[in-house]
N, C-alpha and C positions, 0 to 999 in steps of 0.2 A: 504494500500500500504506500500512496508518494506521500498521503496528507489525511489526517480527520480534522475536521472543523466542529466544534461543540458548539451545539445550538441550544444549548441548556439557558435555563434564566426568565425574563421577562416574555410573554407573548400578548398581542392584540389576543381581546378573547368578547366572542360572545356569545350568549346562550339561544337557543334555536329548538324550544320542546314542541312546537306545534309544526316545525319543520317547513318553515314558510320562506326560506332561504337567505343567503349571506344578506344585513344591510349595511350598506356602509355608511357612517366610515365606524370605525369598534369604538364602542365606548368602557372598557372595561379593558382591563388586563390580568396577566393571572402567571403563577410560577409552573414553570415546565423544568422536570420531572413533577408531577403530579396529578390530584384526583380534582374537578369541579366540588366535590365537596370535600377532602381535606382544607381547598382554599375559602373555603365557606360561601361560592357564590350557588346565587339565585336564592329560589322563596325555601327561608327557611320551614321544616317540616315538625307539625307541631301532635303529629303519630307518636302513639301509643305501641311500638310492638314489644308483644306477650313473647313470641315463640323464637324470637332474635332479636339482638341485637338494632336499634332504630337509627337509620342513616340521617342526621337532623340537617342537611340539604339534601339529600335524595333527589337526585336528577334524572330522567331517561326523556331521551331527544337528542335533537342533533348542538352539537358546539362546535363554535368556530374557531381555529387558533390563524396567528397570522405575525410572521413575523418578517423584515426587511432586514437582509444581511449584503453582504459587498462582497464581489466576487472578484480577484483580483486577475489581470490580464495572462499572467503563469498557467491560471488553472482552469481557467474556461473554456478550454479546448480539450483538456483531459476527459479521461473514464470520469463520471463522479451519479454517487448511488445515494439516496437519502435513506437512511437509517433510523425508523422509530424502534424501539423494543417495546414491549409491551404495554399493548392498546386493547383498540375492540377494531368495529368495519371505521378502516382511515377512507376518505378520496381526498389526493393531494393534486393542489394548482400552482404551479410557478408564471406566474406572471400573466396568472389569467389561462391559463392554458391546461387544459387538464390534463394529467398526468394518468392517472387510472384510481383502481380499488382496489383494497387488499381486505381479507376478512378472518386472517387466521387469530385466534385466541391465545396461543399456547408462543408463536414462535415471530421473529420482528419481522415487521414491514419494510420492506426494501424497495426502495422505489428507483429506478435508473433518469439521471436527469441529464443523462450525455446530450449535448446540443440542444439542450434548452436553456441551461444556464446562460446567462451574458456578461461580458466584464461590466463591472459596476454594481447598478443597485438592481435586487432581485424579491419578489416577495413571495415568500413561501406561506402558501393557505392550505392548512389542515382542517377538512370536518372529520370529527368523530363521533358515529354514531353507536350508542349502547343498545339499540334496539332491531327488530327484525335479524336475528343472529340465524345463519342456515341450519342452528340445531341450538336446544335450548342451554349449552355448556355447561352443564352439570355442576360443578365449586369452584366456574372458573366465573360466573354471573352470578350466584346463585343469596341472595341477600342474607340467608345462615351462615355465610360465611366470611370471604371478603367484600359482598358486594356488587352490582351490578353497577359501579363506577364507569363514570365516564374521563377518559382525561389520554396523558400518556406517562406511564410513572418510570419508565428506564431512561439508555440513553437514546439521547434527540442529536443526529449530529448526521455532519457531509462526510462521506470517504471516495478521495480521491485516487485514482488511479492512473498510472500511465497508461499508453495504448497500448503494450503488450504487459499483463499481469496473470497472475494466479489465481484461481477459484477452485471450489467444490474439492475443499481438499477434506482427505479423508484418512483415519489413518488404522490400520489394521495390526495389532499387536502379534507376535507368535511366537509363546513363549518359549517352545519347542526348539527354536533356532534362535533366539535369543534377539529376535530382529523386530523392524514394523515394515509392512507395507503400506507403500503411499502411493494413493490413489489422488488424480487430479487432475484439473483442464490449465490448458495456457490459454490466454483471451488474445486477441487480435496477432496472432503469429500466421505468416502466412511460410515461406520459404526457408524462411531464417531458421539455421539449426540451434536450437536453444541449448545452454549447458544449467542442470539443476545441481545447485550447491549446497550438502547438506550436512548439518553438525548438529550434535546437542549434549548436554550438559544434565546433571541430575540436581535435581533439588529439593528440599522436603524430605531430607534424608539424612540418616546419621554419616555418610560415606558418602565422599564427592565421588562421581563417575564421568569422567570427561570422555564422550567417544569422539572417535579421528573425524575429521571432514573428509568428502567423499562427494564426486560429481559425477553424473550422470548425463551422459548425450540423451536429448530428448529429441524426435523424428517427428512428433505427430502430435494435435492439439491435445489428445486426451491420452496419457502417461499412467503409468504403473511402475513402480521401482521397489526395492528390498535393500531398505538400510539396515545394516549387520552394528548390533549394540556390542559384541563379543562376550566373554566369556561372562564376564563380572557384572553383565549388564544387573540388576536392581531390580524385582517384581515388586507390584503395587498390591496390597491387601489390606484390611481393617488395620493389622496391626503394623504392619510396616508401608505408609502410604507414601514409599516412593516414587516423584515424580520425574518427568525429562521436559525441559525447554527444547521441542526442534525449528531449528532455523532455517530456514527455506531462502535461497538465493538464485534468481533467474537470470543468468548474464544472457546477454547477445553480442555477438561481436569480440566479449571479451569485457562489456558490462553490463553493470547490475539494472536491472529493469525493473526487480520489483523483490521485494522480503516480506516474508509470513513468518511470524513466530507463532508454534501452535506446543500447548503443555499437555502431556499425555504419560498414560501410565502403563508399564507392561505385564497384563496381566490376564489371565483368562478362568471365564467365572461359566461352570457349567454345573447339568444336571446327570448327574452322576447317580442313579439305582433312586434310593429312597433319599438323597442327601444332594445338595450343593456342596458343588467343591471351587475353591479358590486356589490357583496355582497349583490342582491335584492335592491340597488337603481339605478336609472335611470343615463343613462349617454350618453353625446353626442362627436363623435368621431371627433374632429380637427384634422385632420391627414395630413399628410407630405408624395409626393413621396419620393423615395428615392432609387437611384443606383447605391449606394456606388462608389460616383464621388469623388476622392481626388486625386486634382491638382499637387499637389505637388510632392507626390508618386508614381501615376498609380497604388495604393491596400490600399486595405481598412487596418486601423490600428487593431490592435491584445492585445491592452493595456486598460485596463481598465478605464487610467487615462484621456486618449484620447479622449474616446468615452462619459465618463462624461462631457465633455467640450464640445462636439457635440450637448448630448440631451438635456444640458442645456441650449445654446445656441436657441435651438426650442423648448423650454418650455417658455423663454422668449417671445417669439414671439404668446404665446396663446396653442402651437400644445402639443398634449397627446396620440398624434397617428403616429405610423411611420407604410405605407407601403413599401415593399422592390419591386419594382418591378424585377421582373423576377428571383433574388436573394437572397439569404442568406446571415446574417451577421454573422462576426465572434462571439466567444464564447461572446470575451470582451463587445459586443456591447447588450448582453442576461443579461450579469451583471450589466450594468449600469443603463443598463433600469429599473431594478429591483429595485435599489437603488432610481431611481429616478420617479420613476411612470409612466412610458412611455406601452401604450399597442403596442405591436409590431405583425407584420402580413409580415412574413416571406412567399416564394411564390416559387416553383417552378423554375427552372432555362429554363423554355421553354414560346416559343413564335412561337406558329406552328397551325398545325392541329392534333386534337389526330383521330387517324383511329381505325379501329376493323378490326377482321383477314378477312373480305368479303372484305374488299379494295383495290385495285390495286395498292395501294401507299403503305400499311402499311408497319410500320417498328418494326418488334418486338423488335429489340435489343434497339434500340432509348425507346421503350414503356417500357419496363421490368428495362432499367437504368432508367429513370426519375419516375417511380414508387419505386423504391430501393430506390432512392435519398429520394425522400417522407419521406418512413419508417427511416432511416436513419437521418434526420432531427429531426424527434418527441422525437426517442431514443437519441440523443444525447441532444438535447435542450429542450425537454419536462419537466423538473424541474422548469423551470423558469419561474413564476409568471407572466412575462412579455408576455410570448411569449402567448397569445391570441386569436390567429387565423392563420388561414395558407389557401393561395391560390394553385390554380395547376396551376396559368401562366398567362399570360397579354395576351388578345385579341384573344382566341381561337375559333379554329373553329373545324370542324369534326362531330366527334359520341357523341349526347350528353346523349345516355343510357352508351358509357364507361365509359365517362366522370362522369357520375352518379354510376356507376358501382363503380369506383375508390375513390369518396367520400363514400361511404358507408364503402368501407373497411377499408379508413385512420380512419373514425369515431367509426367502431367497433375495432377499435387498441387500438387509442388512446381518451378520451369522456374528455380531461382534456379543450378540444379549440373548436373553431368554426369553421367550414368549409365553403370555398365557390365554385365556379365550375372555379371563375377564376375573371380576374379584365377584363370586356365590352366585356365578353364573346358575341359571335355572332352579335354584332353591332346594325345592323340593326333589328335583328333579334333574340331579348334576347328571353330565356324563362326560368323561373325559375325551378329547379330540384328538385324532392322529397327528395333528401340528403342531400342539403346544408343550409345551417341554416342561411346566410346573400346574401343579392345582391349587387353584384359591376357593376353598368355600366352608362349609359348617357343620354337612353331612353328606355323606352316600345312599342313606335312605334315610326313609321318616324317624326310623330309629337309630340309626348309626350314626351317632353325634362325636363331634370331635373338637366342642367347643363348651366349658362350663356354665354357660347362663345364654338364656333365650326368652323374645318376648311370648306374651304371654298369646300372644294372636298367630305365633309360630310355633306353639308348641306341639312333642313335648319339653317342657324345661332340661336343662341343664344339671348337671352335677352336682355343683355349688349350691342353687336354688333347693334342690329337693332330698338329695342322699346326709345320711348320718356323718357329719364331719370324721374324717382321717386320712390318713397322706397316702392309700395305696392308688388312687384312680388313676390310671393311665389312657392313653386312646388307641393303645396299639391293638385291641381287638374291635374295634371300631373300624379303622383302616383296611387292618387286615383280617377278616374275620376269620375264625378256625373252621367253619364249617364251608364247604365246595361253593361256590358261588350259586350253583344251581341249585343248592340247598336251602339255605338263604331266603326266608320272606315269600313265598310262593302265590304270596296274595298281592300278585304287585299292583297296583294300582293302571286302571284302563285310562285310555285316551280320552281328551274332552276340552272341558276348561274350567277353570279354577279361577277362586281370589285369592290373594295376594297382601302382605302389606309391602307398600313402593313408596320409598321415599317417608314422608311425611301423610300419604296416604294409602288407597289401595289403588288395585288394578287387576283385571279379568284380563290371563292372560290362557292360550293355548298350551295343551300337555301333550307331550308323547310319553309313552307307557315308560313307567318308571325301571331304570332300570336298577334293579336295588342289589345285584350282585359286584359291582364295581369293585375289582381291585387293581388298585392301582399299581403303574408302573415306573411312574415319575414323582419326586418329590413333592410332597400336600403340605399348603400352608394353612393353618387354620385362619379365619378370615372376623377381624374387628371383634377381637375377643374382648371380654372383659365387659363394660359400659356399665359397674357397677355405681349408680348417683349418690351425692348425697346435699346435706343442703345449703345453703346461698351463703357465702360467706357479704353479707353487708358492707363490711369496710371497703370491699372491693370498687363500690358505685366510684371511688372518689377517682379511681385510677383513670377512669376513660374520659382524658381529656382533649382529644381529637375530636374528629367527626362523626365519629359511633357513641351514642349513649346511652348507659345501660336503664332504659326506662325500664324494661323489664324486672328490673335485681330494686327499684323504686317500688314499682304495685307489689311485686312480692312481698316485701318489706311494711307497706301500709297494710298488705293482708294480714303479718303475722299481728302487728299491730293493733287490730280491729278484732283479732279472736283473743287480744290480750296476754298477747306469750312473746311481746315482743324484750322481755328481759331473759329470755329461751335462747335469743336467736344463735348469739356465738355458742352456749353450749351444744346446741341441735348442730349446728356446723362443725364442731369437732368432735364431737360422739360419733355423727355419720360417718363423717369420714375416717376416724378410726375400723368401722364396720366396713368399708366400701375396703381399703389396704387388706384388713383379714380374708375380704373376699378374692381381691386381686391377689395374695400369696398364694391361696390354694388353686387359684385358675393357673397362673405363671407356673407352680411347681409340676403340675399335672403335665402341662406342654414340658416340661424340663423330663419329666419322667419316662415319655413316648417314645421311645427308641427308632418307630416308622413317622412320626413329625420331624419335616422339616423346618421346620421354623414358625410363628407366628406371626399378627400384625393388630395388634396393640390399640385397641378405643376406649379412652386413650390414658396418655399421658395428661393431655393438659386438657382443660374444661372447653367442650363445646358448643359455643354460644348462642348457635342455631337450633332447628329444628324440634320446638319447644322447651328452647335451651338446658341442655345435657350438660348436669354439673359433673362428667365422672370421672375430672383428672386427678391424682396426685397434684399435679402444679395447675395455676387458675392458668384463664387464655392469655394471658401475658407470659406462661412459661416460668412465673415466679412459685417455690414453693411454698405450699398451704400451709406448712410449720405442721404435717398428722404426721409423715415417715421420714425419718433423712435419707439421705442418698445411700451411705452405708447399709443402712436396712435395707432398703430395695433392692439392693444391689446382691445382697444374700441371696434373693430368688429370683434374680433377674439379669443375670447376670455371662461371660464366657465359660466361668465356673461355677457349678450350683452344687451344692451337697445337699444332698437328700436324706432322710431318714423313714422309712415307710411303716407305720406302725396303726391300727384300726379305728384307734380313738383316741381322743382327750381326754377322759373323765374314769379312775380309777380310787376305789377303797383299798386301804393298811393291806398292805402284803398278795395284793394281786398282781398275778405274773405280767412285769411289760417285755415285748417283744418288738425291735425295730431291726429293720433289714438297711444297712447303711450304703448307700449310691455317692456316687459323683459325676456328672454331668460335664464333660471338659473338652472345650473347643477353642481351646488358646493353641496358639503355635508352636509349644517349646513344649517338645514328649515328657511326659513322667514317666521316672523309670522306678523309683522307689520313693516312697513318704511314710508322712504317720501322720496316723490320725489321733486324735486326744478327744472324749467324751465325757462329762461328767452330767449326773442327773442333781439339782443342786437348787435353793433356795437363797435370800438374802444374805445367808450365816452360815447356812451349810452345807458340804457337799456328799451327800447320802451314797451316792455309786459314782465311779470313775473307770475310764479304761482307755484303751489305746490299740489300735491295729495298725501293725506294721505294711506297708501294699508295695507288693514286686511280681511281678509275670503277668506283666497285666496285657490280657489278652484283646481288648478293645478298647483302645484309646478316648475313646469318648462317651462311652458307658462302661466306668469300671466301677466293679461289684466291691466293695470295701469288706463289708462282715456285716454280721447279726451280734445284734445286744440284746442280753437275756438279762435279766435281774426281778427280784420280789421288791413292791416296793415299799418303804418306809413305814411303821407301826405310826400313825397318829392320831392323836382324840380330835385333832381339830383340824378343819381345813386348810389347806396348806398349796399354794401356787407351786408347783416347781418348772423348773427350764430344766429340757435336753439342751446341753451346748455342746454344739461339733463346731472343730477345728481343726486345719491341717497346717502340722508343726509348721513355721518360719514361711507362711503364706498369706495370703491376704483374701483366703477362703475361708467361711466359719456360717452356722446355724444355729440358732435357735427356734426351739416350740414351747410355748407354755402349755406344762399338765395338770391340771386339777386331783389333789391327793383328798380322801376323804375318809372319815373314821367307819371302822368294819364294824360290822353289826348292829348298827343304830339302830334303837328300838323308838319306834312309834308308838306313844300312848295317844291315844284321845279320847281317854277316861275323863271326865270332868268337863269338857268341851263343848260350846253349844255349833257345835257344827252343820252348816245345810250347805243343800246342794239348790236348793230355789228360798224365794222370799217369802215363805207362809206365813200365817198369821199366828204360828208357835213364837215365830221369829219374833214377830213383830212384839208380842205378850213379852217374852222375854226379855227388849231391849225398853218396852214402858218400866218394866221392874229393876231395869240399871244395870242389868248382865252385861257383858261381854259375849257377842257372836262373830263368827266367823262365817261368810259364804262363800263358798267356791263353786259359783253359778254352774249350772247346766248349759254347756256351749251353746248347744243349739239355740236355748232361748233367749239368748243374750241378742234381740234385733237390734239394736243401738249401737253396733260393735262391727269392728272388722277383724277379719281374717287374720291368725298369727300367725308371721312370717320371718322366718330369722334373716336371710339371705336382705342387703340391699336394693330397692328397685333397679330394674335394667331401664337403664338410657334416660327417660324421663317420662312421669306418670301424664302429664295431660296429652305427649305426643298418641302414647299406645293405648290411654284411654280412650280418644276418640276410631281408634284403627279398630279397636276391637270390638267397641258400639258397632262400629257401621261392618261391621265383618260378622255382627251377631254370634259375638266368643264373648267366653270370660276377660272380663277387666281385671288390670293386675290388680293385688294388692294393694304395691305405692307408699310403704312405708319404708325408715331408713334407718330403721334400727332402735338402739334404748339411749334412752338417758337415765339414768339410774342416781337415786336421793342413795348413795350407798355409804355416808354416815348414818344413815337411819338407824339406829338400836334394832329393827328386824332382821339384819345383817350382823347381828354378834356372832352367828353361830354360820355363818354364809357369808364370808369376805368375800368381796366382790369388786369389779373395775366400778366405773362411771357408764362406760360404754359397753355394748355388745361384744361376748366373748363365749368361746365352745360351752361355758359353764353355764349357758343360756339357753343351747340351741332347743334340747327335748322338750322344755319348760315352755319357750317361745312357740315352736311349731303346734302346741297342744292346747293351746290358748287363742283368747281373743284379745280384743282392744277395744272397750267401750269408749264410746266419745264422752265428751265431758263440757263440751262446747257452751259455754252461758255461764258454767260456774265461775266462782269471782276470781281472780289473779292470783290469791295466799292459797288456793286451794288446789295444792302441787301431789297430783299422782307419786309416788313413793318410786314405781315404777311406771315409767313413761314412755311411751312408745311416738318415736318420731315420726311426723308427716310429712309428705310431700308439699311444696309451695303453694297448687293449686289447691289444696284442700286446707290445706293449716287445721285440720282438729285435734282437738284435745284427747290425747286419748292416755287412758289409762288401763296396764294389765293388776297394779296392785296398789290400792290407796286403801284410806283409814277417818274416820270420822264419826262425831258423835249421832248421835238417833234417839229422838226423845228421851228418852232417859238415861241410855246403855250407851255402849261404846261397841261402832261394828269394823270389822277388819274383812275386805274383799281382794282376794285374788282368783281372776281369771282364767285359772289353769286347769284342767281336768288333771289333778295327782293320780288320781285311778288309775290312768292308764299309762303312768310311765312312773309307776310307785317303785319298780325295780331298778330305774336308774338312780347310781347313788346319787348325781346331784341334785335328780329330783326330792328322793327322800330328804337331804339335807337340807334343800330349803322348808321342803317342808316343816321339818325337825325346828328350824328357825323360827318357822311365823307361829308354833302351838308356843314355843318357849318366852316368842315377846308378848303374845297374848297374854299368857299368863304372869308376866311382870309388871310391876309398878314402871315400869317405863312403856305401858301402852297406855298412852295419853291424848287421842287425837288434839290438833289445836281446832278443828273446824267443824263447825256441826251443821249438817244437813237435815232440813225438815224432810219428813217420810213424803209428801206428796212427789218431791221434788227427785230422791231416792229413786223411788219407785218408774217415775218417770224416765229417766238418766236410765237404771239399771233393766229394768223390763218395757 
């Protein structure tokens, strides 16, 4: 290239929403790189949005940019190309003169201005339109996310060329021979035998590698060559992202005509059996949604400094994987990753049905743009070591021989990535394609889940949400089933058509017969696991001080408010999310456990501000942490190395045999040939049992089997928290579990107890006369109440409640766990967290949650069960209060039927023991009408 001229800074600007065309002359101006509404113009928006984020200038129409630059005599004769990066549909005019339209979303508008430019003054006019987009961009417009912005937010600038230069360069790594192939065109060569001059240098590297310069006679506009890096050349991986600077030099004659510097990496990332492998070693994919959500801006950043600070930020946290769903990132976010070892899996900007021309629906223009878009992606970003794999779209349905049709092609383009047909392609109803070389989805059949938690309109649930907490669950019989394929589910499901939940709604889409025997033969990602919510952190509103404001996280707020629990709020937000992290370790460990999972893809990390805003990250949408897990913890189950411990349950009485089978999980680069491991089972003071396994002959490097710990545990009269801590000696691998120890043989009297299971009129006699009652309602008739639920809501209760009204399913749940009064004196005999914890689950899942909604503020459930934002009720599984004369104590649990678990018994053993103490004292007294009301 001879010259770039930055066109960044001031532009003429004006706004154009009724599309009635340029008038002149502009009255307005406005900064480029950027959005019409980061700059706050036009009519502010005075929108209330519930389900995202509210864009407070929200613009869609045409705007006009317009700026006058000077073209000096030198280069007005030259090649010269106009460069926007990241827009929406541009049409550009130089001097009145139209130039054409560009419409791609994902990759920059390049417009050629040879021989239109003039020496002197030139006025470059840009409209850009946000609207009539040839397919509706999926999180690249979509207002849950960044935004259906109008503007241009990268770089704006002239590159100038001489008349013979270089394009369409491309560069093919092989690590095999230690080289790249460089693919490329020469421009305006006609006779002249060109010589290519080529050298490069390594960088981003602990080891400088300097290889030779080397020149190449070129014959022919469009060239092929093989630069030999030798022996020592530097492979690029997560863990070592070494890079190379190559320099590209075009003489004629014996000069230079034109220099390309292009940075790449030498590496190759394939599908290898059940696994990804990088450079031929094994590797497992920690991955991250991601749809390019920034609060602050409404558009993704364009800086390279930026997005460094992004993917370290989720490097931190374990992740080596960024999915994009439905979207593409900008250039800067292809470099960083580069820099820092991030495998990236860029995707399509569609979220539909692909049809074939026999369809009544099809849309060729919609088809022929998002396959351009494709091609267009690979050319512009296919350099970059990073870039790894590439989807056609999130949750597709349609033709899936197109759909197969269209990976073959992307494949024979470009052979540098991996293909997939799409992320939970067909649903219910996956089936793998002879073209794509990875599977993204959730299940193989209706039953063959390979993901811990599902909505409740997809069910059935998940792992997490329904089975007895303990660390054995894996998905390797899910994947792989033991039984013959044609064994397998014989009831497969016929042809037809089906609903669906899509997106934020539904959609009747067409079925071919399930094929439910699916084994697969290419590695399977599990797809947007996790989505466990919890609730609003408030502080947050003050952060979004840009163009996005969180009116949302405001009504939330005045609802908690108006149900009188707004002195709840922060506790409900770090209870939950304590509960939401418990959930997230057991889904993480379970993928860690899989030995036929290749990897996962993570929903999410950080809070998702769309789509009836999904509070379910660890860090909020700004990427900051919530202050529930540090990065250390996370990093225990989420991590290149994970130690496992597989044992049935949490909850054990005095001298019951524990049994854990100990794993390690390890996909770091550097072999173990021998370790120790160090375990103690241990409380605040003491360590009850200790051990140690020596490990050598370790037959699979990244499932290696450690040992089994046997031990009796602990004689105690009193409840007792302890931690299994695993550790491997002089490493920065370690685990913890908390277990619940409880006293053996507890005897249950309820001699002397006015105990019921409903509110009869004994009751009632007995609490005029000043007794002491106890009710532990009868579930069923508890109408005022909701369903006890231990597990986190998935994603967000008013998205899936309305999915599964109008799909005529059960509505979830929707709660987020406990808040627990656990100084209360009924907890003498049942220590307890604040928050949700294994020593809950039986108790919880057996129980309701009366609401409680009207009662006055001081009248705080003992045990409290958190709500959703949309609902805010009050709900309580165990409070306490006076009743005409007596004193009554209610918990919601059916003991009955889970009187054989010890921690059932134990609490139980608690709430007879405060009853019968001078410290059952309610402060609050409820009138029986009101009781009666509330409780039946």
């Amino acid at each position: 290239m001879y010259q770039r001229i930055d066109l960044q800074g001031l532009w003429d600007f004006q706004l154009d929403e009724k599309k009635e065309g340029l008038k002149l002359p502009f009255i307005e101006q406005i900064r480029l790189p950027g959005t019409t509404s980061y700059a706050r113009k036009g009519k502010k928006n005075e929108d209330i949005e519930l389900g995202f984020l509210t864009d407070e200038y929200n613009f869609e129409g045409y705007a006009w940019y317009a700026k006058e630059i000077n073209i000096t005599e030198d280069i007005s004769n030259k090649k010269c190309f106009l460069y926007l990066e990241r827009t929406r549909i541009t049409t550009v005019w130089i001097n009145n003169i139209k130039i054409g339209t560009q419409k791609s979303l994902c990759t920059p508008h390049i417009y050629d201005l040879t021989g239109v430019l003039v020496s002197g003054k030139n006025t470059i006019t840009i409209l850009v339109d946000n609207t009539n987009y040839p397919t509706k961009g999926g999180h690249m417009t979509s207002p849950d996310t960044q935004t259906n912005w109008n503007g241009i937010t990268g770089r704006i600038e002239l590159q100038i060329f001489n008349e013979i230069y270089l394009s369409d360069l491309q560069l093919y790594p092989d690590i095999s021979s230690k080289s790249v192939n460089i693919i490329g065109k020469i421009n305006g060569i006609n006779s002249e035998k060109a010589i290519l001059s080529v050298s490069a240098g390594s960088f981003n590297s602990k080891n400088l590698h300097i290889v030779a310069e080397k020149e190449f006679i070129i014959e022919s506009a469009e060239f092929h060559v093989n630069y030999e890096l030798g022996e020592d050349a530097l492979l690029w991986s997560e863990f070592e992202p070494n890079l190379y600077n190559l320099e590209l030099n075009l003489k004629i004659n014996g000069s230079v005509v034109d220099r390309e510097k292009i940075a790449f990496g030498l590496r190759e990332f394939k599908a290898e059996g059940d696994k990804f492998t990088i450079n031929g070693r094994k590797t497992f994919l920690r991955g991250k949604h991601d749809a390019l959500l920034f609060p602050r801006t409404g558009f993704a950043p364009t800086n390279v400094d930026e997005w460094l600070g992004i993917l370290k930020r989720a490097k931190s946290y374990g992740i080596n994987h960024y999915r994009f769903h439905t979207c593409c990132p900008p250039e800067a976010a292809f470099t960083a990753a580069d820099i820092l070892g991030i495998y990236l899996e860029p995707e399509l900007p569609f979220w539909g049905t692909v049809t074939d021309e026999n369809d009544e629906n099809h849309n060729q223009e919609e088809q022929d743009y998002l396959i351009n878009e494709g091609y267009s992606i690979l050319k512009t970003f296919g350099n970059h070591p990073s870039f790894v794999m590439m989807s056609l779209g999130n949750e597709l349905w349609g033709s899936k021989s197109k759909i197969n049709e269209l990976l073959g092609k992307y494949k024979g383009f470009d052979n540098r990535r991996l293909y997939t047909q799409g992320s939970n392609n067909f649903q219910f109803f996956p089936e793998i394609l002879e073209n794509e070389d990875f599977f993204c989805g959730v299940r193989f059949s209706r039953d063959r889940l390979f993901r811990g938690s599902y909505a409740m309109c997809d069910a059935p649930l998940g792992h997490v949400q329904t089975d007895r907490p303990g660390t054995i669950k894996d998905y390797d019989e899910q994947i792989f089933p033991p039984l013959p394929a044609n064994a397998e589910n014989k009831s497969a499901d016929s042809e037809g058509t089906i609903e669906i939940q899509y997106g934020t709604g539904t959609k009747k889409v067409k079925t071919a017969k399930n094929i439910s025997g699916i084994i697969p033969d290419i590695p399977v990602i599990s797809h947007e696991i996790g989505q466990y919510a919890m609730y609003p952190n408030f502080k947050e509103i003050e952060k979004y001080t840009g163009s996005l404001k969180a009116r949302n996280f405001e009504v939330f707020k005045k609802r908690l408010e108006e149900k009188g629990l707004e002195h709840l709020a922060e506790k409900y937000f770090q209870c939950s999310g304590k509960l939401a992290v418990t959930c997230y370790k057991e889904e993480l460990e379970a993928a860690f456990r899989s030995k036929k999972l290749a990897g996962f893809q993570l929903l999410d990390l950080q809070d998702f501000s769309g789509q009836g805003t999904a509070l379910v990250g660890i860090l909020d949408a700004f990427l900051d942490p919530k202050g529930i897990v540090t990065e250390e913890e996370w990093r225990s189950f989420c991590s290149d190395a994970v130690l496992l411990a597989r044992f049935s349950k949490y909850n054990y009485i005095s001298k019951e045999e524990f049994s854990a089978h100990v794993q390690l999980t390890y996909f770091r680069n550097t072999p173990l040939n021998k370790f120790k491991v160090l375990w103690e089972l241990k409380d605040n003071r003491i360590i009850y049992e200790e051990g140690e396994f020596i490990v050598s002959d370790i037959e699979d490097e990244n499932y290696i089997d450690i040992g089994d710990i046997h031990f009796k545990m602990p004689v105690t009269s009193s409840v007792k928290k302890l931690s299994l801590a695993l550790r491997i000696e002089n490493m920065d691998i370690k685990k913890d579990y908390d277990l619940w120890l409880y006293p053996q043989n507890l005897f249950i009297d309820k001699q002397g107890y006015n105990i019921f299971r409903n509110f009869s009129s004994e009751a009632i006699k007995l609490l005029e006369k000043g007794e002491n009652v106890i009710l532990f309602p009868e579930l069923d008739s508890l109408q005022n109440s909701i369903e006890g639920f231990f597990a986190s809501d998935f994603w967000c209760y008013p998205m899936f409640r309305s999915i599964s009204e109008s799909m005529n399913r059960k509505v979830p749940v929707g709660t987020l766990g406990l808040l627990i009064d656990n100084t209360h004196p009924v907890f003498e005999h049942f220590p307890c967290e604040e928050y949700s914890t294994y020593q809950w689950w039986s108790i919880v899942m057996n129980s309701r949650s009366i609401i409680l909604d009207g009662t006055p503020k001081k009248f705080n459930p003992i045990v409290q069960i958190i709500d959703n934002f949309e609902r805010n009720h009050k709900l309580g599984l165990m409070f306490e209060c006076k009743v005409l004369n007596g004193k009554l104590f209610l918990c919601a649990c059916n003991f009955d039927q889970i009187i054989d678990e010890p921690e059932a018994r134990q609490l139980l053993y608690s709430i007879l023991k405060y009853v019968q103490s001078e410290k059952f004292e309610p402060d609050y007294k409820m009138e029986l009408s009101e009781l009666k009301e509330i409780v039946f």
